[in-house]
C-alpha positions in Angstrom: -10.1 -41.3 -28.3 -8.3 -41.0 -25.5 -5.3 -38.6 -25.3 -2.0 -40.3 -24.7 -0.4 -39.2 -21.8 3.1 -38.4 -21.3 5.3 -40.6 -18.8 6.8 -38.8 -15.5 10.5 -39.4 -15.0 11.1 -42.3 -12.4 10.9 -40.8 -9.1 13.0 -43.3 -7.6 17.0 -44.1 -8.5 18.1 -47.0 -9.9 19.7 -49.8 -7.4 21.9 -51.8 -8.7 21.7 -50.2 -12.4 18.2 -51.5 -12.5 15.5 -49.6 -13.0 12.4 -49.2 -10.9 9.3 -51.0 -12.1 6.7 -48.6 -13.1 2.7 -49.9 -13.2 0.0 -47.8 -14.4 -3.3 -48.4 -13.3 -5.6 -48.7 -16.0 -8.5 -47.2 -16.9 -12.1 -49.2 -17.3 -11.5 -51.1 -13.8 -13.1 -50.4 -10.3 -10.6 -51.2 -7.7 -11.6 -49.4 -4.8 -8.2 -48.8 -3.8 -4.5 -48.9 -5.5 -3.9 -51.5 -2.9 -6.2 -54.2 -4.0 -4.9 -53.5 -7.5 -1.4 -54.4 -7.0 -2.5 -57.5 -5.2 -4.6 -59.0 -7.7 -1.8 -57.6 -10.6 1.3 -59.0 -9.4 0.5 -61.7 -7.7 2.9 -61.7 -4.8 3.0 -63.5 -2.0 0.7 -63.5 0.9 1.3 -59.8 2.3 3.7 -58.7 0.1 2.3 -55.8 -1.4 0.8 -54.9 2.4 4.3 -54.4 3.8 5.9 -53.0 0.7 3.1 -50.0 1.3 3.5 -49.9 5.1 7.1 -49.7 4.4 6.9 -46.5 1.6 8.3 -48.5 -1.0 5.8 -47.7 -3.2 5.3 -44.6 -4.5 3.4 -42.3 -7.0 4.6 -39.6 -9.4 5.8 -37.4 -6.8 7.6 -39.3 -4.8 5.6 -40.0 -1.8 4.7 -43.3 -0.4 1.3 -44.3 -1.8 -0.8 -45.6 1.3 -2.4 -48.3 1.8 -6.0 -46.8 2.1 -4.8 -44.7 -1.1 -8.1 -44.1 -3.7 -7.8 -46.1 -7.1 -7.0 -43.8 -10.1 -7.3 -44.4 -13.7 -3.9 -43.6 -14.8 -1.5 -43.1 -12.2 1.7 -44.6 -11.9 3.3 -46.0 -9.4 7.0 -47.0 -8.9 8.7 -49.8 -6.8 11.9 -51.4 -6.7 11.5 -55.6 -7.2 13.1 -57.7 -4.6 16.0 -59.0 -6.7 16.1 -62.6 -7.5 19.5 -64.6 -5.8 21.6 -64.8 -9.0 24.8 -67.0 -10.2 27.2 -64.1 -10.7 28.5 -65.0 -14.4 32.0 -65.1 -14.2 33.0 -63.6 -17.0 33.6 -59.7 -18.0 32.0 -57.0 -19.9 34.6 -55.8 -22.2 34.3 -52.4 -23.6 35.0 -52.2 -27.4 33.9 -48.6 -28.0 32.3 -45.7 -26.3 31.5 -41.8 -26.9 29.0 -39.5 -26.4 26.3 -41.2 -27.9 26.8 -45.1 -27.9 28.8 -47.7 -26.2 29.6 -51.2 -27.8 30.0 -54.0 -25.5 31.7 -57.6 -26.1 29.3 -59.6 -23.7 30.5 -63.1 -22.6 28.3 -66.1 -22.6 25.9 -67.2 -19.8 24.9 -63.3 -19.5 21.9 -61.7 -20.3 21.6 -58.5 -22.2 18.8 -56.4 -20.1 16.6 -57.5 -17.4 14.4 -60.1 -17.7 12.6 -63.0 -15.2 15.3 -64.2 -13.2 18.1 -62.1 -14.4 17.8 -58.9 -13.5 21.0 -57.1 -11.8 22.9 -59.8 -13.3 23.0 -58.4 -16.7 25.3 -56.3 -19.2 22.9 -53.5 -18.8 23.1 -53.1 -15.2 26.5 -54.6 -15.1 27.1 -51.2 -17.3 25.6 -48.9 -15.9 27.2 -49.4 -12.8 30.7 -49.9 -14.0 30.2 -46.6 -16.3 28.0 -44.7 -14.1 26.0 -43.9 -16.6 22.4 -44.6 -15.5 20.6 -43.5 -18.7 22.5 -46.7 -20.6 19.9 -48.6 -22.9 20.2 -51.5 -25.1 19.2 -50.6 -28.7 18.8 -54.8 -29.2 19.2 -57.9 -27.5 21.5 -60.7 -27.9 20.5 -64.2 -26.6 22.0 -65.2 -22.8 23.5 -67.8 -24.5 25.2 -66.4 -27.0 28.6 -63.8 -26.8 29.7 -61.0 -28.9 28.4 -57.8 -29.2 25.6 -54.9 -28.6 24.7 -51.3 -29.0 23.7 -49.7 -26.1 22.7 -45.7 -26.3 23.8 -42.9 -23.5 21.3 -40.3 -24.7 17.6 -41.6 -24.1 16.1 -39.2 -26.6 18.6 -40.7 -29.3 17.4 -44.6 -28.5 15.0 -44.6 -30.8 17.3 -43.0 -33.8 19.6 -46.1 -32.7 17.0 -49.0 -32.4 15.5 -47.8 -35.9 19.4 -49.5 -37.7 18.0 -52.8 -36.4 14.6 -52.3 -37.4 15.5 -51.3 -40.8 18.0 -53.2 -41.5 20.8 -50.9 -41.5 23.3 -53.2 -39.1 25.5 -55.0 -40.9 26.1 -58.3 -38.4 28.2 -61.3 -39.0 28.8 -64.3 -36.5 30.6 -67.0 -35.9 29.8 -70.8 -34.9 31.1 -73.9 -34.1 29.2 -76.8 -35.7 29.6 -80.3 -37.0 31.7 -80.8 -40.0 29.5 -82.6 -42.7 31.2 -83.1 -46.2 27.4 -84.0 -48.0 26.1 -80.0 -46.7 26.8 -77.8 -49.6 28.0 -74.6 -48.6 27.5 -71.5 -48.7 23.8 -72.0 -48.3 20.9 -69.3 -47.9 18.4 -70.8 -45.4 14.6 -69.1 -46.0 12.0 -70.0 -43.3 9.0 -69.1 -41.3 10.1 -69.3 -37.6 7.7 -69.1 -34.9 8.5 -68.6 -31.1 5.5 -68.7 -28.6 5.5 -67.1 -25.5 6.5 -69.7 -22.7 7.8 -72.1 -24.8 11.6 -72.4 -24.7 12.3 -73.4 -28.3 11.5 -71.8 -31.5 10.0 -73.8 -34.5 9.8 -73.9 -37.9 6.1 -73.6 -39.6 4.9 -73.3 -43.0 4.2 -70.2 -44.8 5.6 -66.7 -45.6 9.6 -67.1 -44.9 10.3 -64.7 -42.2 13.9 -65.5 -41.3 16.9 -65.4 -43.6 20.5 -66.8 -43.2 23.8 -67.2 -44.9 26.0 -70.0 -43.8 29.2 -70.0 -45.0 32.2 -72.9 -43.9 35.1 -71.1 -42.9 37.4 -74.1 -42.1 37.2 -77.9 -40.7 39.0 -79.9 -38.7 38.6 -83.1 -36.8 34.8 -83.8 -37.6 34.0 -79.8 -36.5 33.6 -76.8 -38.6 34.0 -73.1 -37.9 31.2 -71.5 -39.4 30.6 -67.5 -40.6 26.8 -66.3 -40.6 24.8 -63.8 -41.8 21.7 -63.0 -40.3 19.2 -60.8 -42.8 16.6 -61.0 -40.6 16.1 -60.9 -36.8 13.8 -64.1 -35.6 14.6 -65.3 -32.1 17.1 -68.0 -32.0 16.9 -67.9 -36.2 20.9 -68.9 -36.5 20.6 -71.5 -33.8 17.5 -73.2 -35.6 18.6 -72.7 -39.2 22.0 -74.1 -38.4 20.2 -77.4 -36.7 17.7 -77.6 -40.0 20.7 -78.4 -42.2 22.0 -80.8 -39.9 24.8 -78.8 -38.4 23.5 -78.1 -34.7 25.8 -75.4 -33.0 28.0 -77.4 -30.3 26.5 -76.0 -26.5 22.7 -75.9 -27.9 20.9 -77.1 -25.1 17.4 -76.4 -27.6 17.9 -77.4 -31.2 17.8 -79.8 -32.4 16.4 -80.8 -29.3 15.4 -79.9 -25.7 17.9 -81.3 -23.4 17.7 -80.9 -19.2 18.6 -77.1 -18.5 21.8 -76.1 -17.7 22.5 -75.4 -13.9 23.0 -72.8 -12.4 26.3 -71.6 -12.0 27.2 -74.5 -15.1 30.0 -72.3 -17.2 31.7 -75.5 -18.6 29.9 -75.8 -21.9 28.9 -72.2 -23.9 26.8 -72.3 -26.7 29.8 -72.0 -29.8 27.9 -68.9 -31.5 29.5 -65.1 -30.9 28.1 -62.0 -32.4 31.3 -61.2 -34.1 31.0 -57.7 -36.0 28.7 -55.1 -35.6 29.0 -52.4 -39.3 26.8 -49.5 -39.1 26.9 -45.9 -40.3 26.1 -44.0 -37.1 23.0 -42.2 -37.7 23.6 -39.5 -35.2 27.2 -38.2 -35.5 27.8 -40.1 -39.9 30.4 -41.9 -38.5 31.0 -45.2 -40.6 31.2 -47.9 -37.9 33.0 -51.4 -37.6 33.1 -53.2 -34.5 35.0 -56.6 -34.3 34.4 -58.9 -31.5 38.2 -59.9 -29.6 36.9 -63.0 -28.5 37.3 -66.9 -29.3 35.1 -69.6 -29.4 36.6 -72.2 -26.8 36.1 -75.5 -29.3 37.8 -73.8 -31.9 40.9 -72.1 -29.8 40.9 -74.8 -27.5 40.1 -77.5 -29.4 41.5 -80.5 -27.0 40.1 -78.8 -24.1 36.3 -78.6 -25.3 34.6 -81.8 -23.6 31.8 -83.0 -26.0 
């Protein structure tokens, strides 16, 4: 068996509060150089990788430029900065709801995502962070949905992510959230919703299947008005886009949805006029570094429900 080896440090900074990418060139292939490996890995344009190793933008462990002649190495890691992606600032801010030593908790607004990922990459409440904090060793110990607002955990120490990330994994996070839905009289409520939810990679939607529930929810009505209801939910489990699709199997799709109950066109870019009505709206935990009993409550409003008149269906 193969020992596992241990990671080197990044030997570039961040830019932007986004980390370098790091690739690792595997073992049981015969590039001839590192080169040729990058090509046929990333797949970047015509001469892409060429003038991003003429350039010294690539580089190994120790910092130095890996050439373009450089000898292929089971193994080694290289680091590189992506050309960011020209992104829709979302105009909206990261609030700050608590921070020490060990953890900050964020109230992220809709339309932004929580780390990196495909197109949204310095554009997100991780690099947003990190930048406005200075504090480049910021991780997220969970995601929240683009879509959705409220908020996360992110960690300072990166030796104490883990410790952080195991809450979710156990189920030690208490989390409640809140919706705007139809109002329908005939849905008896509170409900607990018990399904096997399935999300494949490239597909936008998730799907219910048969089988093994996986995915838990309470759904409690909080108040109606007007044909609309103001919903409270408690997720016990953690399946992608579980509250969105367990809301639209009882008939009460969350208002902004663009994917349950249905795939509609994608929102534009830059489109800010119609947030999915779902917020992350407390965060409970008992800290498992420092003991601390945690509560963190979410200061902002779903625009259907605060604005009611303003909302345009």
């Amino acid at each position: 068996m193969r020992r596992k080896t241990r990671i080197p440090p990044p030997p570039l900074p961040q830019r932007d509060g986004v980390d370098p990418v790091r690739v690792r060139l595997p073992f049981g292939e015969g590039w001839a150089t590192v080169r040729d490996h990058l090509v046929a890995r990333l797949a970047a344009g015509d001469g892409t990788i060429d003038g991003m190793l003429e350039a010294g933008l690539v580089v190994g462990a120790d910092g130095r430029p890996v050439t373009r002649d450089a000898p292929y190495v089971p193994g080694m890691y290289v680091w590189f900065h992506r050309a960011l992606p020209d992104e829709v600032r979302v105009p909206y801010p990261v609030e700050v709801v608590h921070r020490d030593e060990h953890i900050v908790v964020a109230d992220k607004p809709h339309f932004l995502a929580t780390t990196p990922r495909g197109s949204h990459v310095a554009e997100t409440a991780l690099a947003r962070l990190r930048r406005d904090l200075g504090i480049p060793t910021l991780t997220a110990a969970h995601r929240l949905d683009r879509l959705t607002a409220g908020l996360v955990l992110f960690t300072v120490r990166p030796e104490e992510r883990g410790t952080y990330q195991s809450l979710f994994r156990d189920r030690r996070v208490g989390k409640e959230y809140e919706a705007v839905a139809p109002y329908d009289p005939e849905v008896a409520l509170p409900t607990t919703v018990h399904s096997r939810i399935v999300k494949e990679r490239g597909v936008m939607a998730a799907r219910e299947v048969p089988g093994e529930p996986n995915a838990v929810s309470r759904i409690e009505l909080l108040e109606h008005r007007a044909g609309r209801g103001r919903y409270r939910l408690f997720p016990r489990t953690g399946q992608t886009h579980q509250l969105r699709v367990h809301m639209a199997t009882l008939g009460l799709p969350i208002l902004g949805d663009p994917l349950y109950p249905v795939v509609t066109a994608p929102v534009p870019a830059g489109d800010f006029r119609r947030p999915l009505q779902l917020l992350a709206r407390v965060l409970e935990f008992t800290d498992p570094v420092t003991g601390r009993a945690h509560r963190f409550v979410s200061g902002r409003e779903l625009r259907s429900w605060s604005s009611y008149d303003d909302w345009s269906p």
